[in-house]
C-alpha positions in Angstrom: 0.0 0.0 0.0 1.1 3.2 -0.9 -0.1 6.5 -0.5 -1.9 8.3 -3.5 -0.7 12.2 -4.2 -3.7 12.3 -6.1 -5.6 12.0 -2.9 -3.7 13.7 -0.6 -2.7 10.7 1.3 -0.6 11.6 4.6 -0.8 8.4 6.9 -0.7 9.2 10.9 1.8 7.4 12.2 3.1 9.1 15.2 1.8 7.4 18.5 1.8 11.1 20.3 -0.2 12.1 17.6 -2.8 10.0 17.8 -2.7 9.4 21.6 -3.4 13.7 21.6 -6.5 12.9 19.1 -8.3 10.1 21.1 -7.8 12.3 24.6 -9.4 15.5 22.8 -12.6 13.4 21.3 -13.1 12.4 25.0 -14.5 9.2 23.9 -17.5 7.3 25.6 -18.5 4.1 24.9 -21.6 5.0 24.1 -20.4 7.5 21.5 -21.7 6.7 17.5 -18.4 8.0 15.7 -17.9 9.2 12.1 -14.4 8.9 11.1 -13.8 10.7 7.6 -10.0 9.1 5.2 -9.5 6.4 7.6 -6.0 5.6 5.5 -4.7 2.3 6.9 -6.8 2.3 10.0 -4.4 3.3 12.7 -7.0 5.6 14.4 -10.0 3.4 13.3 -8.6 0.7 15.3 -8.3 2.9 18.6 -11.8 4.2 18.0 -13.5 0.6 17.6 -11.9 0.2 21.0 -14.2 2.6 23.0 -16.8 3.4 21.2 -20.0 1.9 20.5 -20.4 2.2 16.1 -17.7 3.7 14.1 -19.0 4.5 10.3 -15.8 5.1 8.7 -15.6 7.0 5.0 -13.1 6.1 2.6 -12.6 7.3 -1.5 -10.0 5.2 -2.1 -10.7 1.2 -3.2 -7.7 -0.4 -2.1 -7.4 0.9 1.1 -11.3 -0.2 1.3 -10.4 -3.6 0.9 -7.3 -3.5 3.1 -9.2 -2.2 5.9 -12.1 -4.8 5.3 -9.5 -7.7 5.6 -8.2 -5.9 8.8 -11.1 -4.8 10.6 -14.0 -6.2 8.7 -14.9 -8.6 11.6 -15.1 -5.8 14.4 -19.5 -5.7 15.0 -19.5 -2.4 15.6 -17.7 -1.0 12.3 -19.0 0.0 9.2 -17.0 1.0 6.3 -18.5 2.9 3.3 -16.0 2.7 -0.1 -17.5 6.7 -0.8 -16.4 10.4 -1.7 -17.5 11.8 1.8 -18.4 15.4 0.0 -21.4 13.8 -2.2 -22.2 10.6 -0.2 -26.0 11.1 1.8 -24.7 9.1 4.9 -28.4 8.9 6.3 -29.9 7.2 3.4 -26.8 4.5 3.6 -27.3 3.7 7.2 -31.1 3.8 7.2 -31.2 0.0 7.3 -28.3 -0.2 10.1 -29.8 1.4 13.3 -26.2 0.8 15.1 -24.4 3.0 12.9 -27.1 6.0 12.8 -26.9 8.9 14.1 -23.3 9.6 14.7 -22.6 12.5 17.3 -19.0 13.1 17.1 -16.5 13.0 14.4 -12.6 12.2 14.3 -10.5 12.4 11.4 -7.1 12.7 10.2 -8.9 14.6 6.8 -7.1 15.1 3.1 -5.9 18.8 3.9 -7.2 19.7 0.0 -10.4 20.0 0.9 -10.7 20.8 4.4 -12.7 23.9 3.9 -15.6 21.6 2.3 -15.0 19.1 5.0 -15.8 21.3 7.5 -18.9 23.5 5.5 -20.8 19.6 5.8 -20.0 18.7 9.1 -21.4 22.3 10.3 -23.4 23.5 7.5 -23.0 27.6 6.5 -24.0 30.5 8.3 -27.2 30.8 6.6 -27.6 27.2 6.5 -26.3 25.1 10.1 -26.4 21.0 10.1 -29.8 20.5 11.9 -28.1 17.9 14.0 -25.1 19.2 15.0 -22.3 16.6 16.2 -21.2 16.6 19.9 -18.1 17.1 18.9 -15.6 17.5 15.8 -11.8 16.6 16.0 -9.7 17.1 13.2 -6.2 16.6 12.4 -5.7 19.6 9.7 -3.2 21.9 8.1 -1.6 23.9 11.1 -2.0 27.1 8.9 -5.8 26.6 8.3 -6.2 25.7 12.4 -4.7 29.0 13.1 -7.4 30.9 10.9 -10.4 28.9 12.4 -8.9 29.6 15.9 -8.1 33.3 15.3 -8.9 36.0 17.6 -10.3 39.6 15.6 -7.5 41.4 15.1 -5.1 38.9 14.8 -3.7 38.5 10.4 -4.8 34.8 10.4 -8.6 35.9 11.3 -10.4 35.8 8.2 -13.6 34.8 6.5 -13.4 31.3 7.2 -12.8 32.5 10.8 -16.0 34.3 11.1 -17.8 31.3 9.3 -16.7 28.4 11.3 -16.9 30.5 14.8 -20.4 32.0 14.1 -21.5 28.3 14.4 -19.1 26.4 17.1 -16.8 26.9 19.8 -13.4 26.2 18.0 -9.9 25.4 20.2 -6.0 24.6 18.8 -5.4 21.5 20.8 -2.2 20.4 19.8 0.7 20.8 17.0 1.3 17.8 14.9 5.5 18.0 12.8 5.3 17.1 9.3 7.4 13.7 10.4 4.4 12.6 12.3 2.7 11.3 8.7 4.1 9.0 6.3 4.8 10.3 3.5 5.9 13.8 5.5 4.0 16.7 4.0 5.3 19.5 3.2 3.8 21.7 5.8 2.7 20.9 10.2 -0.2 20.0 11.0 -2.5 21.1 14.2 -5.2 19.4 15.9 -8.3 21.1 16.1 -11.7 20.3 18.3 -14.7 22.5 17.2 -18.1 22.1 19.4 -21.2 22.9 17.6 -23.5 25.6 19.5 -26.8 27.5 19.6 -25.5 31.4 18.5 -25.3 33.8 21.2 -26.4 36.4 18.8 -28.5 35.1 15.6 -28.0 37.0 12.4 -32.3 37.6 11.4 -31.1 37.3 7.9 -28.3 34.8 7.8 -27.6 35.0 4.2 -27.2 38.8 4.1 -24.7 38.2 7.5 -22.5 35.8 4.7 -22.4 38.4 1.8 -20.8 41.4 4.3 -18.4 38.4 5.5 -17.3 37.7 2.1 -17.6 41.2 0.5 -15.9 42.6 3.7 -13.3 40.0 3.1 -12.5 40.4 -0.4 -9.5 42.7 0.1 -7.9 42.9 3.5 -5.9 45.5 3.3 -8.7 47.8 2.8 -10.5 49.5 5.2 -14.0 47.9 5.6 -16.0 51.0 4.5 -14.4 50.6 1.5 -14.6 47.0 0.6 -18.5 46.8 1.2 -19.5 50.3 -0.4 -20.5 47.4 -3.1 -23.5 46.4 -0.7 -24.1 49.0 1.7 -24.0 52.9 1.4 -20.4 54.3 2.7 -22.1 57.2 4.4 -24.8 54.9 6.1 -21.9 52.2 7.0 -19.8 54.6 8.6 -22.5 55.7 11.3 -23.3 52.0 11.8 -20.2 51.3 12.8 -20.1 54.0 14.6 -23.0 52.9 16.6 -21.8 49.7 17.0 -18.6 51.4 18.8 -16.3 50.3 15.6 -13.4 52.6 14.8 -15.3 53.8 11.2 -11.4 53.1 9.6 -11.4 49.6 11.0 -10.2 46.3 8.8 -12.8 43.6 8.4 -10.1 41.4 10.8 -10.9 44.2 13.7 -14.8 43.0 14.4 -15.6 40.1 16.3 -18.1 37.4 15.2 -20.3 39.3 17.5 -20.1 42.3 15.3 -20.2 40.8 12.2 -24.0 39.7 13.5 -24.7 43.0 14.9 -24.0 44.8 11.1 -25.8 42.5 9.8 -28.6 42.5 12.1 -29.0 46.5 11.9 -29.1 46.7 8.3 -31.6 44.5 8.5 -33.2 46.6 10.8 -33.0 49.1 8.5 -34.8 47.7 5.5 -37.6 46.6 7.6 
């Protein structure tokens, strides 16, 4: 077996590594667990150990079979030979009440399309999954863990950050070296847990609250005023922000989530 480039194949092989990811997914053995690229199984076999279903996702058909010869006789695992971003998983367990209804996740995911990952697991802003997990752990690319963690203010807080924080609590657990994955990528890795919530502040128009964020985004170096003159009247944003208590010459990195929400919200207002 070796890994596929094509694929984005890294396999975990560091025992620190994954010791770190089965402490942060503070497993039960009650817990129904969605593993996402299980590669050659070294965390699928630590998971079958303590919890009570693991439905593990896997693209690739060779590592399908490999893990079916390795694991296939464990009762409580189910492995599904699918592309995770287009496979319904409730429509494939329907007929295996074990294996329904996962509440937590743990992965070691392909770092090409972590942004998709993580849009299904927790759904967008103006769309949230309708049954959030417990809990998502996820061994990602260190760079992209320090813009989901990012504090306003800080470079590495971004769209993404806004996104992924307006719907979960997100925490840097751990950092994971390059030689921790065979082959060794070229970048470190970071593991992230992310804990699904009920918003403090709900946006009343959730959609409008994701155009500022990516409109307000587009060019970071500009002040905000200027990026979204596009979708909302300078004059008018100014005094908004000014209301809000926002320096009117701030950068979209300067407002909180919680501000983000409260823009959005008064415009809203506004039009009503």
């Amino acid at each position: 077996m070796r890994p596929r480039k094509s694929l984005a194949q890294h396999w975990l092989r560091s025992d620190k590594a994954l010791n770190s990811i089965i402490k942060a997914a503070d497993l039960q053995n009650s817990d129904r667990v969605l593993e996402i690229g299980p590669g050659k199984g070294i965390l699928t076999h630590q998971l079958l150990e303590k919890v009570k279903s693991l439905v593990a996702v896997e693209i690739d058909d060779d590592l399908c079979k490999f893990l079916a010869q390795k694991l296939g006789e464990k009762e409580n695992f189910l492995l599904l030979n699918e592309d995770f971003l287009n496979v319904d998983l409730p429509a494939l367990v329907k007929d295996f009440p074990t294996f329904q209804n996962q509440n937590k996740v743990v992965a070691n995911i392909p770092y090409n399309i972590t942004g998709p990952i993580i849009e299904k697991l927790l759904g967008k802003i103006g769309n949230p999954n309708p049954q959030p997990y417990d809990s998502i752990v996820l061994l990602v690319q260190k760079e992209v863990a320090e813009r989901i963690v990012a504090k306003p203010g800080r470079t590495a807080f971004g769209a993404l950050s806004v996104r992924v924080q307006y719907l979960a609590d997100c925490e840097m657990i751990c950092n994971v070296p390059s030689i921790a994955f065979y082959p060794p990528p070229k970048v470190d890795s970071a593991l992230i847990r992310l804990i699904p919530r009920e918003r403090e502040i709900l946006a009343k128009n959730p959609r409008r609250l994701e155009t500022l964020v990516k409109v307000g985004f587009s060019a970071k170096r500009k002040m905000l005023r200027n990026n979204l003159q596009s979708v909302v009247e300078r004059e008018n944003l100014t005094q908004l922000l000014e209301k809000l208590s926002v320096n009117p010459q701030a950068r979209a990195e300067e407002l909180s989530v919680k501000q983000w929400v409260n823009l959005a919200n008064e415009l809203e207002n506004q039009d009503a």
